[in-house]
N, CA, C and O atoms as CSV, one atom per row, in Angstrom:
chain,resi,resn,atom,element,x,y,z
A,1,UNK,N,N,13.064,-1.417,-9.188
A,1,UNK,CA,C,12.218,-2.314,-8.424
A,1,UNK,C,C,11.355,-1.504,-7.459
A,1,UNK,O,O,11.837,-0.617,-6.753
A,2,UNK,N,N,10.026,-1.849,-7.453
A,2,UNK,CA,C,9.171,-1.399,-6.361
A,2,UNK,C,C,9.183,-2.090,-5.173
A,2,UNK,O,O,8.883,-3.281,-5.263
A,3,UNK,N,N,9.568,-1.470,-3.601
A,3,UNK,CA,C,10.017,-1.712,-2.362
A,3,UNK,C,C,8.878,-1.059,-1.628
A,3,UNK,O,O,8.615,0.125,-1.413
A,4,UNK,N,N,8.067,-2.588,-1.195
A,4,UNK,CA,C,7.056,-2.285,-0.194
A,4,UNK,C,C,7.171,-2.552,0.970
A,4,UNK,O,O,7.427,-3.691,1.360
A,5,UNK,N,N,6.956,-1.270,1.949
A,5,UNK,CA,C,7.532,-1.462,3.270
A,5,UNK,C,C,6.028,-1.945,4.444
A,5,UNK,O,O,5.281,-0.967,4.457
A,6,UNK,N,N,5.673,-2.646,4.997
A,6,UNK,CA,C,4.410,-2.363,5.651
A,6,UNK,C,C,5.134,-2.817,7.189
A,6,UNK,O,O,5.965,-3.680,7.473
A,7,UNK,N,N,4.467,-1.903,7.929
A,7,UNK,CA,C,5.415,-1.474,9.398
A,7,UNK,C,C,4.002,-1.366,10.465
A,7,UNK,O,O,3.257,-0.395,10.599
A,8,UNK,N,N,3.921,-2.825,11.213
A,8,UNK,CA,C,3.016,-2.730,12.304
A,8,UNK,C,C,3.199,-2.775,13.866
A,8,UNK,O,O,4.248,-3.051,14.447
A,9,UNK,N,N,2.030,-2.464,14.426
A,9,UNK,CA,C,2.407,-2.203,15.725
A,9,UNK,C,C,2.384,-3.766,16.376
A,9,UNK,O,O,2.308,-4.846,15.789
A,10,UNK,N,N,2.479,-3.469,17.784
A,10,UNK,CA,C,2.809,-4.820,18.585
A,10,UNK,C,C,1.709,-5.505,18.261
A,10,UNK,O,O,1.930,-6.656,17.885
A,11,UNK,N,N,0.512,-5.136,18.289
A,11,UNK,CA,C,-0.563,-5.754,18.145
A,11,UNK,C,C,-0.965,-6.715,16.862
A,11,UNK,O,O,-1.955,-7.416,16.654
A,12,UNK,N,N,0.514,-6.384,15.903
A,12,UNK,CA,C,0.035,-6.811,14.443
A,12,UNK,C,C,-0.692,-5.614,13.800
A,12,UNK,O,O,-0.308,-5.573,12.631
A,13,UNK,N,N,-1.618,-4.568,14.053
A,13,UNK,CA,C,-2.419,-3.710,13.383
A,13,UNK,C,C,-1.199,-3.123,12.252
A,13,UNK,O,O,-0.032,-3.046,12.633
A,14,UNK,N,N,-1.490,-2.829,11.209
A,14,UNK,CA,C,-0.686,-2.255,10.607
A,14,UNK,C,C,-0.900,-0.570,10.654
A,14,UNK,O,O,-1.847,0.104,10.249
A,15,UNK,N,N,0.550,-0.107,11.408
A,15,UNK,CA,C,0.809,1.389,11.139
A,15,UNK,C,C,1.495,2.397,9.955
A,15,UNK,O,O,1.253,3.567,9.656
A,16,UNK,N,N,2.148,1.726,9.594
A,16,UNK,CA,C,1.704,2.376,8.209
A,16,UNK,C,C,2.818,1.630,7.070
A,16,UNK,O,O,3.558,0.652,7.173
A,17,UNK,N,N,2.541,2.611,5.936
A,17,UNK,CA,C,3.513,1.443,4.973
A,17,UNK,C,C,3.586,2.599,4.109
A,17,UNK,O,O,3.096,3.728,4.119
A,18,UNK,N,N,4.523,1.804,3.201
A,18,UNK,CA,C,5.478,3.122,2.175
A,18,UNK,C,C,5.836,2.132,1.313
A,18,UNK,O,O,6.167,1.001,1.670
A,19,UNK,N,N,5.738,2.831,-0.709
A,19,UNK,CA,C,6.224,2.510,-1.584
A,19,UNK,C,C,6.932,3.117,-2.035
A,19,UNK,O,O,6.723,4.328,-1.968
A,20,UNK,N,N,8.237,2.605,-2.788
A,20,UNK,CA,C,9.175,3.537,-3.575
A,20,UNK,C,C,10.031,2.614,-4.730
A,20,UNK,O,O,10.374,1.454,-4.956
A,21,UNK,N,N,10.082,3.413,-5.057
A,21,UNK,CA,C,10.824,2.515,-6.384
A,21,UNK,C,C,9.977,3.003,-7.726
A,21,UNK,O,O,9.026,3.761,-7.923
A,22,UNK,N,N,10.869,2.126,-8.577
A,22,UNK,CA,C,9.598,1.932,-10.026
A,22,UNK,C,C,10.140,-0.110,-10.911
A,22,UNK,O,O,11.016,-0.974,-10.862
A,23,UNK,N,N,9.208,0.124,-11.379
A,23,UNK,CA,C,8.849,-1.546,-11.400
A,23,UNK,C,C,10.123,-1.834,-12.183
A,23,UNK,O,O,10.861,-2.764,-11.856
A,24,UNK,N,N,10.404,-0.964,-13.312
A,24,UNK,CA,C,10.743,-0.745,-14.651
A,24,UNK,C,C,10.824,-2.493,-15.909
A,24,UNK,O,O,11.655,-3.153,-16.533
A,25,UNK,N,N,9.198,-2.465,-15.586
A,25,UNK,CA,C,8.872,-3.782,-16.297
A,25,UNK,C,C,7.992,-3.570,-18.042
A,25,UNK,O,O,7.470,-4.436,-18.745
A,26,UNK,N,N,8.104,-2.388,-18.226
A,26,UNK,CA,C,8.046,-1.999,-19.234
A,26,UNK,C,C,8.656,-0.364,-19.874
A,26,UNK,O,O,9.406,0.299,-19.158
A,27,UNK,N,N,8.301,0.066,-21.042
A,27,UNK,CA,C,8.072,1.392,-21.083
A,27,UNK,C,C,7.415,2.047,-20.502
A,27,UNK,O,O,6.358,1.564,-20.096
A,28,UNK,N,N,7.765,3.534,-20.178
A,28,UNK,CA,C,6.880,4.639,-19.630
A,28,UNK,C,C,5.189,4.489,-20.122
A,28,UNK,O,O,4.795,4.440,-21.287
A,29,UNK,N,N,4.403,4.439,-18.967
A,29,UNK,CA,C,2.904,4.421,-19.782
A,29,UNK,C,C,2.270,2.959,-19.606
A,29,UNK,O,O,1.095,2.718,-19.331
A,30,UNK,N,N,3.376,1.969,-19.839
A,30,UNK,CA,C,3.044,0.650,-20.348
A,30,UNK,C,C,3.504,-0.395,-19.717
A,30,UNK,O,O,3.686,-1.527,-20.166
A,31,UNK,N,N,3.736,0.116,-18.387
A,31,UNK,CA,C,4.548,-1.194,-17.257
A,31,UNK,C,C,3.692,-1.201,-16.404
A,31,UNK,O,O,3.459,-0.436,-15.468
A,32,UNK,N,N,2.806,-2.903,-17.072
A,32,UNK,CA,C,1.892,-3.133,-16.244
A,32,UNK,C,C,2.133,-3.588,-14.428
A,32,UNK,O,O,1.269,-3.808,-13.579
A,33,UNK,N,N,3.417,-3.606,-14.323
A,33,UNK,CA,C,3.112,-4.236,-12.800
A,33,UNK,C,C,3.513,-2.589,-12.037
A,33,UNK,O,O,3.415,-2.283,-10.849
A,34,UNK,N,N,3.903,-1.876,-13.011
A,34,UNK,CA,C,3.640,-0.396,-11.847
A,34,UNK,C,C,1.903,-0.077,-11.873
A,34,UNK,O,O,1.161,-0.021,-10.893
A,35,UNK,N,N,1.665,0.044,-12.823
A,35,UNK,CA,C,0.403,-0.154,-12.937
A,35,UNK,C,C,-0.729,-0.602,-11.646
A,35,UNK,O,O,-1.235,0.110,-10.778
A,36,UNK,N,N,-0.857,-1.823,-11.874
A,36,UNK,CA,C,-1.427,-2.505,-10.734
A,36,UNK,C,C,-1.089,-2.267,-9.793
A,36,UNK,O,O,-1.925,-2.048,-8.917
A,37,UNK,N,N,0.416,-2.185,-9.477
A,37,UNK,CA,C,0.447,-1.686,-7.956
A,37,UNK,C,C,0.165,-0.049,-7.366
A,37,UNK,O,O,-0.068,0.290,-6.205
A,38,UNK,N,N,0.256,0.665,-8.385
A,38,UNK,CA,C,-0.781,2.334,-8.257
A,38,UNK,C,C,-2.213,1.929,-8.245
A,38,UNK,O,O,-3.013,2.440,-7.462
A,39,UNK,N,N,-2.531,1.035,-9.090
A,39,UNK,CA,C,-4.312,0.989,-8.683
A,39,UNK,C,C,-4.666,0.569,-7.004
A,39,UNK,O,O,-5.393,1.136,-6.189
A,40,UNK,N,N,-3.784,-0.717,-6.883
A,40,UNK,CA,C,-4.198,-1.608,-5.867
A,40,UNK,C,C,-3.671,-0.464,-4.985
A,40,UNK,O,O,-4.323,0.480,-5.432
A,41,UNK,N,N,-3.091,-0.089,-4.255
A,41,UNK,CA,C,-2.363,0.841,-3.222
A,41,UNK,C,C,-3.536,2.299,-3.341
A,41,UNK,O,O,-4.096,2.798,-2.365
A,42,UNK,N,N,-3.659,2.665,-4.475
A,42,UNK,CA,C,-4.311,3.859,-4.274
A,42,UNK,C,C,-5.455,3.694,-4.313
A,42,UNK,O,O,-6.031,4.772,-4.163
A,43,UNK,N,N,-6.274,2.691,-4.470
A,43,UNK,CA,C,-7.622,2.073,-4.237
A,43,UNK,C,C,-7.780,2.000,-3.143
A,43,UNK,O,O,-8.848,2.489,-2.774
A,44,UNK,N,N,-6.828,1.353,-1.965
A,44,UNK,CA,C,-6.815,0.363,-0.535
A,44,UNK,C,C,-6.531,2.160,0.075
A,44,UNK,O,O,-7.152,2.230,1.136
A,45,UNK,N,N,-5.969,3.295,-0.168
A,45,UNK,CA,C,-5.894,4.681,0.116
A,45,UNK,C,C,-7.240,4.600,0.176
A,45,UNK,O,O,-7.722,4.239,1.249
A,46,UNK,N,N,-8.106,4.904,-0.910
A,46,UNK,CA,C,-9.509,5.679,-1.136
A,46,UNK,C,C,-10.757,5.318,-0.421
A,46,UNK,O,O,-11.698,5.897,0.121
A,47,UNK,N,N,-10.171,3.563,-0.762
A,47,UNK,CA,C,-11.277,2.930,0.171
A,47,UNK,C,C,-10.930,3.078,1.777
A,47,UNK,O,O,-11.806,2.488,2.410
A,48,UNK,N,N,-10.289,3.463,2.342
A,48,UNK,CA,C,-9.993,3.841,3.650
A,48,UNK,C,C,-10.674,5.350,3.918
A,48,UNK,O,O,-11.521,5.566,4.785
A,49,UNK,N,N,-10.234,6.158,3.171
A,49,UNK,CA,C,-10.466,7.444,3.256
A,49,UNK,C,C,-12.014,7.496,3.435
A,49,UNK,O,O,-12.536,7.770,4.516
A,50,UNK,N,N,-12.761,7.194,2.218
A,50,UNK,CA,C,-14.031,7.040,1.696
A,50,UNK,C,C,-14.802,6.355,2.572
A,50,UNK,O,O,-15.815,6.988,2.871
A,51,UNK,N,N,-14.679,5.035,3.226
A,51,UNK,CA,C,-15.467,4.203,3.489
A,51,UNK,C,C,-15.906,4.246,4.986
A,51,UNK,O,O,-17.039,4.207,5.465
A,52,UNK,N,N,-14.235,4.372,5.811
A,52,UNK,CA,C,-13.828,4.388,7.410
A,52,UNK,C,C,-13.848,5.421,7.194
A,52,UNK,O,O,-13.065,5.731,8.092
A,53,UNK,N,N,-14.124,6.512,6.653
A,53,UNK,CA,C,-13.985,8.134,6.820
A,53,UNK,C,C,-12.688,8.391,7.952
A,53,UNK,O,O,-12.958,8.845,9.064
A,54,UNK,N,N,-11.388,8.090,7.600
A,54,UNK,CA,C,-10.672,8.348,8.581
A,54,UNK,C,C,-9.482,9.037,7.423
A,54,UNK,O,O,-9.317,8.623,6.275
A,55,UNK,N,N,-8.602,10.384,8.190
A,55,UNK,CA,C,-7.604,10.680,7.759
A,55,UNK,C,C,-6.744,10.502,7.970
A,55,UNK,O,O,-6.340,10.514,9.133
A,56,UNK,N,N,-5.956,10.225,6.882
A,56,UNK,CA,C,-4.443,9.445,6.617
A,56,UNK,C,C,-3.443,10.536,6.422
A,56,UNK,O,O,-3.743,11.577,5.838
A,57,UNK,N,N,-2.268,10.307,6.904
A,57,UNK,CA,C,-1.256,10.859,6.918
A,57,UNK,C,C,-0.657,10.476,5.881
A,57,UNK,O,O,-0.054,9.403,5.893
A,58,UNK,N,N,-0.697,11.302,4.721
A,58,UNK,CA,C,-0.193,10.941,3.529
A,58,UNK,C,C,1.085,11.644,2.737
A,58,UNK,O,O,1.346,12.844,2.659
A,59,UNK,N,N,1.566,10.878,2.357
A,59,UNK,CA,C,3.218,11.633,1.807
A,59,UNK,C,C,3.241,11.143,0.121
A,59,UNK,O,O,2.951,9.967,-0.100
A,60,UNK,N,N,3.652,12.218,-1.283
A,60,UNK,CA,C,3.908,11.083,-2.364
A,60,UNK,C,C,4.753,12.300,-3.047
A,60,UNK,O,O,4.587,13.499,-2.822
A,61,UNK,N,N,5.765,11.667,-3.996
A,61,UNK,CA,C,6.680,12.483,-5.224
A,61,UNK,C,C,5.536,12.810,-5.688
A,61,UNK,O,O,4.406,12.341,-5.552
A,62,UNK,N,N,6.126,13.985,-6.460
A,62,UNK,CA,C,5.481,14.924,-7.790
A,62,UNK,C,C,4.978,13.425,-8.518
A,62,UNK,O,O,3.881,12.869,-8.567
A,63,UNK,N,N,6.422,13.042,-9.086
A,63,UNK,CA,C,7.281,12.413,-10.340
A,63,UNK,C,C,6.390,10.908,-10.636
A,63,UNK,O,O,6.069,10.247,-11.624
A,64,UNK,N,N,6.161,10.801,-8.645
A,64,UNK,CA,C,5.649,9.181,-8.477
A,64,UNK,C,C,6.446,8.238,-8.294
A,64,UNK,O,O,7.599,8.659,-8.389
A,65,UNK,N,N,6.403,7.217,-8.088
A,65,UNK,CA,C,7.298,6.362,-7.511
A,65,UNK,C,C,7.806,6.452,-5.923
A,65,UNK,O,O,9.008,6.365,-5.670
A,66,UNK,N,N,6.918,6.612,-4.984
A,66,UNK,CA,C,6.669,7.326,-3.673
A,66,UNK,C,C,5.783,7.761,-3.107
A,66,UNK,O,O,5.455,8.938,-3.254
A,67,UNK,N,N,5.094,6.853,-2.228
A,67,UNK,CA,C,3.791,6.881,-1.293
A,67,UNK,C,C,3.920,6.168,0.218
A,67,UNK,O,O,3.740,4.989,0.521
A,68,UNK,N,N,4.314,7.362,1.099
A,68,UNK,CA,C,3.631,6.555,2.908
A,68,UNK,C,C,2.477,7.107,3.332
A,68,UNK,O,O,2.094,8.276,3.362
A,69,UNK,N,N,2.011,6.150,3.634
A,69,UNK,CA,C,0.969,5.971,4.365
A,69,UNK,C,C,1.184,5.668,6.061
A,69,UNK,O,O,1.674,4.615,6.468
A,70,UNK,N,N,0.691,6.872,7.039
A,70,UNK,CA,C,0.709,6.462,8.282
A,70,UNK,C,C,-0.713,6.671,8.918
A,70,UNK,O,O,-1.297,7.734,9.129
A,71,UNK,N,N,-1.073,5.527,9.142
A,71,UNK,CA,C,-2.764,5.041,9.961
A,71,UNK,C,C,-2.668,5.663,11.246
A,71,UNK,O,O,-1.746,5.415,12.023
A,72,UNK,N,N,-4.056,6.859,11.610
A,72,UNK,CA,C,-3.901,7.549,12.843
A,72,UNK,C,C,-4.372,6.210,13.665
A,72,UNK,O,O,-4.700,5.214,13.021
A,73,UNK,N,N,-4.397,6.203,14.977
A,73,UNK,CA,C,-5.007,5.182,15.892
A,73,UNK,C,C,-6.612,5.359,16.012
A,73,UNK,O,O,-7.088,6.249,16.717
A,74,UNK,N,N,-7.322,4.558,15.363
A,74,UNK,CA,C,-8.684,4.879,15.400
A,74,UNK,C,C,-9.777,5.040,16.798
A,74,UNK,O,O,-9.709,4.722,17.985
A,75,UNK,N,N,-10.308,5.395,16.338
A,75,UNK,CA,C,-11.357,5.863,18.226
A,75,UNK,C,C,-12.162,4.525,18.609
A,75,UNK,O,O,-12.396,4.232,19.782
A,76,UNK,N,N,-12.551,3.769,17.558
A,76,UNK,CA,C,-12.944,2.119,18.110
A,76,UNK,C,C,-12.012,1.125,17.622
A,76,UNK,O,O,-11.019,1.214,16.901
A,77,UNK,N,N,-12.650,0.045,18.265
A,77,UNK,CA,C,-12.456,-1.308,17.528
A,77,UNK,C,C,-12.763,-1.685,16.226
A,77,UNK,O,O,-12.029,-2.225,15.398
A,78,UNK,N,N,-14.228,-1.256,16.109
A,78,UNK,CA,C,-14.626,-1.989,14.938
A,78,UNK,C,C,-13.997,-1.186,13.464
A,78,UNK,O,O,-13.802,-1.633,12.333
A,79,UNK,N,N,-13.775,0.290,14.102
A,79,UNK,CA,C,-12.814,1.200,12.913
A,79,UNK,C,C,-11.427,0.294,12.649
A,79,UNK,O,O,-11.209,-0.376,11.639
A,80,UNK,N,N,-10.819,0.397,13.448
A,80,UNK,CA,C,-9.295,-0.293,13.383
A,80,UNK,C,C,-9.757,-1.462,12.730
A,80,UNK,O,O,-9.472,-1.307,11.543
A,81,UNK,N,N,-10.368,-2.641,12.902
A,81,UNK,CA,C,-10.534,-3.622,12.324
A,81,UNK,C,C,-10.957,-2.911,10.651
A,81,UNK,O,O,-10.144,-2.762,9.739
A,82,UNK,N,N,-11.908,-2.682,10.619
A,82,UNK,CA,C,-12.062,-2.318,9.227
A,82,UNK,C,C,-11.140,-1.618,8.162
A,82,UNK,O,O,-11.137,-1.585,6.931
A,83,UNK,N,N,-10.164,-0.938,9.397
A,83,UNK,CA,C,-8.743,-0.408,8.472
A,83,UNK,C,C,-8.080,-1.409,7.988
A,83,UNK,O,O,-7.885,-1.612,6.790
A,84,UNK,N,N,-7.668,-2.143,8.984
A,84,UNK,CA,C,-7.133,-3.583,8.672
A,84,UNK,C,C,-7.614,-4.551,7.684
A,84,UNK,O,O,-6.973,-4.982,6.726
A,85,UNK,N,N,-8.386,-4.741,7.901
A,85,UNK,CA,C,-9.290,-5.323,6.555
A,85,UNK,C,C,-9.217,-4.726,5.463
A,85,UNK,O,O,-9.398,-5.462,4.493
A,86,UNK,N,N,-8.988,-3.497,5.207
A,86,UNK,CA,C,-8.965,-2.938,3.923
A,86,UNK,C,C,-7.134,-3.205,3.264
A,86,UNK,O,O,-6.675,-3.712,2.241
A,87,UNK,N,N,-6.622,-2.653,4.299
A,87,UNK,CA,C,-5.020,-2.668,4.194
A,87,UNK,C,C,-4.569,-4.428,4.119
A,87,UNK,O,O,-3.836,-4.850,3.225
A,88,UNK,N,N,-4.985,-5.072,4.907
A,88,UNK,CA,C,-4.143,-6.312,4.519
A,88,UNK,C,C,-5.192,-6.795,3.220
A,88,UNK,O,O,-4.583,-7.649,2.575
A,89,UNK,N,N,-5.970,-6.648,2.879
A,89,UNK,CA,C,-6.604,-6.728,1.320
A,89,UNK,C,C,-5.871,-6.347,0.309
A,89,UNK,O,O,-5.754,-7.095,-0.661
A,90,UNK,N,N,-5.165,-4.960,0.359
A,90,UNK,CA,C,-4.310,-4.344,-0.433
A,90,UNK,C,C,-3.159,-5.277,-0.414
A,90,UNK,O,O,-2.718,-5.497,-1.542
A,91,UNK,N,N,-2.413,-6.023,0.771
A,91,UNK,CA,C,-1.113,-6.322,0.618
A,91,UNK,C,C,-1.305,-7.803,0.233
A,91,UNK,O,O,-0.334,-8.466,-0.132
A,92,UNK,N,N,-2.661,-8.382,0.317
A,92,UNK,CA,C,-2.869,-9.936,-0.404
A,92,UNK,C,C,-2.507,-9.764,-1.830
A,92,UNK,O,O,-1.701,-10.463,-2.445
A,93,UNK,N,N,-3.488,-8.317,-2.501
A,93,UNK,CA,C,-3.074,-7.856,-4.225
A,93,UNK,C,C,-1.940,-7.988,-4.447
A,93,UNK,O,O,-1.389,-8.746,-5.246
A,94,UNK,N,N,-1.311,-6.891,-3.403
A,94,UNK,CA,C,0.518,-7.020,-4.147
A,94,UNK,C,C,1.123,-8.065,-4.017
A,94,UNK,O,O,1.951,-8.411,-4.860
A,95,UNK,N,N,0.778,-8.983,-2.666
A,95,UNK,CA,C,1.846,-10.332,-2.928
A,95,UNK,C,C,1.551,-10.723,-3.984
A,95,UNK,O,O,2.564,-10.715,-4.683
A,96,UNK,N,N,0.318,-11.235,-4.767
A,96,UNK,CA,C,-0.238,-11.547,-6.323
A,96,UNK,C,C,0.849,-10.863,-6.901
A,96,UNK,O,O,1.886,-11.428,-7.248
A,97,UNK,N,N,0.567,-9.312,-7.041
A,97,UNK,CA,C,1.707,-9.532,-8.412
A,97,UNK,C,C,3.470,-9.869,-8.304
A,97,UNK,O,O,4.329,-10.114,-9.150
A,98,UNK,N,N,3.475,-9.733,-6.760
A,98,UNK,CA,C,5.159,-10.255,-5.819
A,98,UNK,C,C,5.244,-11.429,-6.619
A,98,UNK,O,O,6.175,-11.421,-7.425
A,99,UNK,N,N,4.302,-12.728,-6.603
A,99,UNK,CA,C,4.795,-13.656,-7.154
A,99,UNK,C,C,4.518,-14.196,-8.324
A,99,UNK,O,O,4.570,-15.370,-8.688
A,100,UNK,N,N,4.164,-13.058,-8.979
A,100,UNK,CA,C,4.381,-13.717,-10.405
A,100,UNK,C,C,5.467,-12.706,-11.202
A,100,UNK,O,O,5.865,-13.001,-12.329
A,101,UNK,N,N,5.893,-11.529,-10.534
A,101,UNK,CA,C,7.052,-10.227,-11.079
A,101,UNK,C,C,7.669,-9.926,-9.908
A,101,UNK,O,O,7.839,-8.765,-9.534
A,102,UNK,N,N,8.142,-11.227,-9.085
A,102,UNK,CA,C,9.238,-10.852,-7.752
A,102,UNK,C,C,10.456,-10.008,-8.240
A,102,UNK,O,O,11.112,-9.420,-7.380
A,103,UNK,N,N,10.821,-9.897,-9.598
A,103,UNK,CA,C,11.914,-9.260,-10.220
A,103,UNK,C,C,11.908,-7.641,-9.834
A,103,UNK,O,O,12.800,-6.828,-9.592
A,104,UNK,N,N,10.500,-7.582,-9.895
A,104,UNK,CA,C,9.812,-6.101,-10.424
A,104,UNK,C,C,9.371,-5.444,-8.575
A,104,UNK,O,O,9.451,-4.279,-8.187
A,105,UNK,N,N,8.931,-6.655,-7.785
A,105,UNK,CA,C,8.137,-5.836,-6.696
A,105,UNK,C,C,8.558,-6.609,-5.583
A,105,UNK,O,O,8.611,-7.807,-5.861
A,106,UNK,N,N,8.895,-6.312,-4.343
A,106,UNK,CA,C,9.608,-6.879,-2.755
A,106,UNK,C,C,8.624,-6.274,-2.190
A,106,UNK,O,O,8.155,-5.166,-2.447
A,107,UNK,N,N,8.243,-7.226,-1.213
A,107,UNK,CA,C,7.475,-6.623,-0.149
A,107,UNK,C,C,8.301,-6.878,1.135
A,107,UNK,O,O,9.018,-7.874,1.226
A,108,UNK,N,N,8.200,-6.031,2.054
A,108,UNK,CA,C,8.640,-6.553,3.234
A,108,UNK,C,C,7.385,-6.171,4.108
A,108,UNK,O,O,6.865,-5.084,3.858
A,109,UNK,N,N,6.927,-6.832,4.955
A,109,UNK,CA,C,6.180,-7.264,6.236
A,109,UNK,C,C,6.719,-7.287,7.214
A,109,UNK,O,O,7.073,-8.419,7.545
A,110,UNK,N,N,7.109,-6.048,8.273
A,110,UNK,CA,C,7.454,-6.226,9.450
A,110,UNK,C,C,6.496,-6.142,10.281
A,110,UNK,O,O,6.707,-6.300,11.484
């Protein structure tokens, strides 16, 4: 099972979040809900990186099945908001596939 952790500050902003696990909802290659959740997660990465030009404190296995993400504190408002916006975008995707392969993927939201 894939175990999504997303861990925010008092404010609600989200500080960072971590995946681990594996879906094991198919064969190697062919398990679409690991799948989607490497696109969606490493998309909501790129588009952060890329867009907010901000660097992320990033951690992942060789093997895979293992990614944290910790959000530095941005220098404005309108940055932090736009992190946020990107990141809770990412975690709307995964609840999608949470509830249709809750077997396969947990999110937790603290």
């Amino acid at each position: 099972m894939i175990e999504v952790s997303v861990t925010r500050q008092d404010d609600g902003y989200i500080k960072s979040f971590t995946l681990s696990g594996h879906a094991e909802s198919g064969p190697k290659g062919y398990d679409l809900v690991c799948a989607g959740v490497s696109a969606i997660s490493f998309g909501a990465v790129n588009a952060v990186l890329t867009l907010c030009e901000v660097e992320l404190d990033i951690e992942q296995a060789q093997e895979g099945g293992y990614l944290s993400v910790n959000i530095p504190s941005p220098s404005n408002e309108q940055l932090k908001d736009n992190i946020e916006l990107l990141l809770n975008g990412m975690i709307v995707s995964l609840r999608t596939i949470e509830r249709e392969y809750s077997e396969h993927i947990q999110i937790e939201d603290n």
